[in-house]
C-alpha positions, 0 to 999 in steps of 0.5 A, spaced: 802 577 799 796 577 803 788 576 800 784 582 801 778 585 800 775 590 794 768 592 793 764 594 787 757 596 786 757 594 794 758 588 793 765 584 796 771 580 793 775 577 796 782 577 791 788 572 792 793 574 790 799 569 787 807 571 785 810 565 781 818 569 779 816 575 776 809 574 775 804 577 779 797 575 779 790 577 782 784 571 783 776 572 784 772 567 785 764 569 782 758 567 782 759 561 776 766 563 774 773 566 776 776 572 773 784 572 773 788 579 772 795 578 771 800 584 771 804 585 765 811 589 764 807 595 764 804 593 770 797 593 766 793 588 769 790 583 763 783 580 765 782 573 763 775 570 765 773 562 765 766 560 766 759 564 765 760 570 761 763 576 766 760 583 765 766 587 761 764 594 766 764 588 772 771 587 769 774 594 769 771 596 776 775 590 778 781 591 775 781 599 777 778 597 785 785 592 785 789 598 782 786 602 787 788 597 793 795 598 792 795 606 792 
């Protein structure tokens, strides 16, 4: 999979996707700290964020725009 772009609030994201055997993660690299989402079984995605505190509704819109990019 090929990094692709998603934007929120007019602000763009650069998303580096990562497959390792089954399992599919997404990586965002933001100001000061990094938001992971990795797919689960259910093809829900779980958000994991390391560095400064993240918004949870920046989290979600994330989350939904990644969703959106595969249609």
């Amino acid at each position: 999979m090929d990094p692709f772009s998603v934007s929120v609030n007019g602000q763009l994201y650069e998303v580096t996707p990562y497959v390792k055997g089954y399992t599919v993660s997404f990586h965002i690299d933001a100001p000061g700290s990094r938001i992971s989402f990795e797919l689960d079984e259910e093809d829900n995605l779980r958000a994991i964020t390391s560095g400064e505190p993240v918004d949870a509704a920046l989290v979600e819109q994330l989350a939904a725009a990644i969703v959106q990019h595969f249609g």
